[in-house]
Each structure stands twice: as structure tokens, then as C-alpha cells.
N, C-alpha and C positions, 0 to 999 in steps of 0.2 A: 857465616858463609854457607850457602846449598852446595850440598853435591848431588850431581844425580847421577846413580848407576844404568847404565844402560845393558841389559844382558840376554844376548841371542839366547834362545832355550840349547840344551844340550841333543847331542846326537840321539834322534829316532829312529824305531822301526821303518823298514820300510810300506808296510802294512798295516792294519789294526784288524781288532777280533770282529767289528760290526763293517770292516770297509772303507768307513769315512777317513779323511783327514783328521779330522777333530778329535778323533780319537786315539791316535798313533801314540804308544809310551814309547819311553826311553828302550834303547838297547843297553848291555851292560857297560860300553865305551861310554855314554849317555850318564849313565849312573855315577861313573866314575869320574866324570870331569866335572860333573857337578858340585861332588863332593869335595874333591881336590880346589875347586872356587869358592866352596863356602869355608876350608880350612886355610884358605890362602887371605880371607877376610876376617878370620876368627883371629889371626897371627895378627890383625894390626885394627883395635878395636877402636879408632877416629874412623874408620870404615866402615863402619857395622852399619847394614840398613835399619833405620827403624819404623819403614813403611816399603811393602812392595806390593806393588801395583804389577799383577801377573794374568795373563789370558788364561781365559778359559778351558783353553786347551790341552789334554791329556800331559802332554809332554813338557808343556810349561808348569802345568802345574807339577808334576814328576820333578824337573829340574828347581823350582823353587824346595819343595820338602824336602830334595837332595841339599841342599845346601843350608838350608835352615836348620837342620839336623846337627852342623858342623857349630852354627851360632849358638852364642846363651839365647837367654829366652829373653829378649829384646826387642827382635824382631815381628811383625807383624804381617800379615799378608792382606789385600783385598784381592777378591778374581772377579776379571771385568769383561766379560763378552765383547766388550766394545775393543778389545787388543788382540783379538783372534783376527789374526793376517792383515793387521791395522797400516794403514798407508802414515806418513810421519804427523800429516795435521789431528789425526785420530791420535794417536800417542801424544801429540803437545795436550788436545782437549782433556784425557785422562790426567795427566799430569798439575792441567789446573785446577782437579779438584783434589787435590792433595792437601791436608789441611796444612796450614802454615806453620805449627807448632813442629812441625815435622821439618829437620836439617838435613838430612839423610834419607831418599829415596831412592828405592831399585824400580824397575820396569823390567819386567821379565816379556819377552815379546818373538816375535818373526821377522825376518828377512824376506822383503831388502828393506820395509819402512826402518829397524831398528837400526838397518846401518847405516839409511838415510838422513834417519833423525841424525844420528853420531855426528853423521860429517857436514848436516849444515850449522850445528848451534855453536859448533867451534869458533869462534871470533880470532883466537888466541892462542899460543901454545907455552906451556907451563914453564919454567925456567931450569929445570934440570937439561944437563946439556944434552943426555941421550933421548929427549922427548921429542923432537923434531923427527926422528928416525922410529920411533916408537908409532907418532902419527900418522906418518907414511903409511906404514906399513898395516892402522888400521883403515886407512884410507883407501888402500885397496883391495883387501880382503878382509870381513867378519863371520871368521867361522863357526860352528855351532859350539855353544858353551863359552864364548868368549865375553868378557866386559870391561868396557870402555867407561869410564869415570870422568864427569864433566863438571866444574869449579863455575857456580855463579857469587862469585863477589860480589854483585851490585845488587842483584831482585831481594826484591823486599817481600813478595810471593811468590809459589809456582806460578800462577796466573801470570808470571812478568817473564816465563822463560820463552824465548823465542830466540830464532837463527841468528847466527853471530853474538848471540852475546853471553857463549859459553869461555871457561879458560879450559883447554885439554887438561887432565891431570893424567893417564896413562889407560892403558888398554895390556889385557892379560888375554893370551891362550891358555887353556887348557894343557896343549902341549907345551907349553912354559914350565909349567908346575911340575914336570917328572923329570 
């Protein structure tokens, strides 16, 4: 079975040293919810990414070495221009080229594709009883530093993930974790 992680970057400046957006790092709230998500996936090691697919972006990438820092050394990154403020079919295109050998993929990305993406691949919701309520609640807010873990039972590639035929498995705050 695939999982894909889905994970808004963590809280940024409001500014950066050169201007741009592109550039904005993390604040220290930033810093710390990321790390708090990567020891919250270090605690349960069927989760561990072992491909993340991360924008280019200062603060994604910030928020990915925050929490990879919390992982063994399992994890892998690629950073892809093409996820810097990606609308959700730009995120599916990344995703298809994730090699197969890979169970376990994170997307480290921006809002609102990455909540988009979230809430169309969902087909299904997971069988723990409090996951209806869990969904909800990511269904209508995905805050920064937050991730949403998506069950494909059936693709036999990423190449095969497409809307609806996700099963939810759960969605974490940040502020969950303290």
C-alpha cells in the first residue's frame, strides 16, 4: 500500500532578506512545528517518508530539514521548482514521477493547491471511528505545518494517483502535538 504525505510548509516570515516570496524562512513557531511533525513521525516508524518531494522554496525547504533532522537517516529529499505555489494538477505531475520502488512519499508544498490536492484524492475515509471528524476538520482549514496522510490501496504507481481514489488516514496540527 502507498501512503502519501501531504505537508503545508511550516509558519514563515512575513518578509525575506532579498524581498521575494521565494525566499521567506521560517519564523521560530515555523521551526518548531516542524520539528514537533518530524518527531511525531520518528514515534511511529510505518510513517517515515522515504522520498520527499519539496519546493523550492526557502521555507519549505527550511520546514523539510526541520523535520528530517527528527528522522533516521531514511529519508530522502528531491526539491522541485515545479511545487513552488503549485496549483493540485502540478502536484499530481510531481508525484508521477516518484519512482515506484518508493511506499512512502511526503510533498512538502503551498496552500491552497496542497489542501486542494488533500481534499480531492480522498474517495474514502479510514475506519477509525474518530476519522470522520478528523476529516472535517481538515476539510476546512489546512494550517501551516500541518499533514494529511492519504492510503492508496489499489495504484500499482504514483502515476495511478488521481482524485477519489485516496482512503483518508488522518491529518495532524502542529498544535496537536503540544
Amino acid at each position: 500500500m502507498r501512503l502519501l504525505f501531504l505537508l503545508r510548509h511550516a509558519k514563515a516570515s512575513r518578509g525575506s532578506p532579498t524581498g521575494e516570496d521565494h525566499s521567506r524562512p521560517l519564523n521560530q513557531r515555523g521551526h518548531d512545528a516542524a520539528a514537533a511533525i518530524g518527531r511525531w513521525l520518528a514515534a511511529r516508524p510505518a510513517l517515515i517518508p522515504q522520498l520527499a518531494l519539496v519546493s523550492s522554496a526557502q521555507r519549505t525547504r527550511e520546514t523539510w530539514a526541520d523535520i528530517a533532522a527528527e528522522l533516521p537517516d531514511t529519508a530522502t529529499a528531491r526539491y522541485e521548482p515545479a511545487l513552488y505555489l503549485a496549483e493540485p494538477q502540478a502536484i499530481l505531475e510531481s508525484i508521477a514521477t516518484a519512482p515506484n520502488h518508493v511506499e512512502r512519499l511526503m510533498v512538502v508544498a503551498h496552500n491552497p493547491g496542497i489542501h486542494e490536492l488533500a481534499r480531492a484524492l480522498v474517495g474514502m475515509i479510514g475506519a477509525r471511528p474518530a476519522a470522520r471528524l478528523v476529516f472535517d476538520r481538515m476539510l476546512d482549514k489546512f494550517p501551516t505545518g500541518s499533514l494529511a496522510i492519504v492510503a492508496f490501496p489499489k495504484i500499482r504507481t504514483w502515476a495511478d494517483v488521481a482524485p477519489g481514489k485516496g482512503r483518508f488516514e488522518s491529518f495532524t496540527r502542529p498544535r496537536d502535538l503540544t
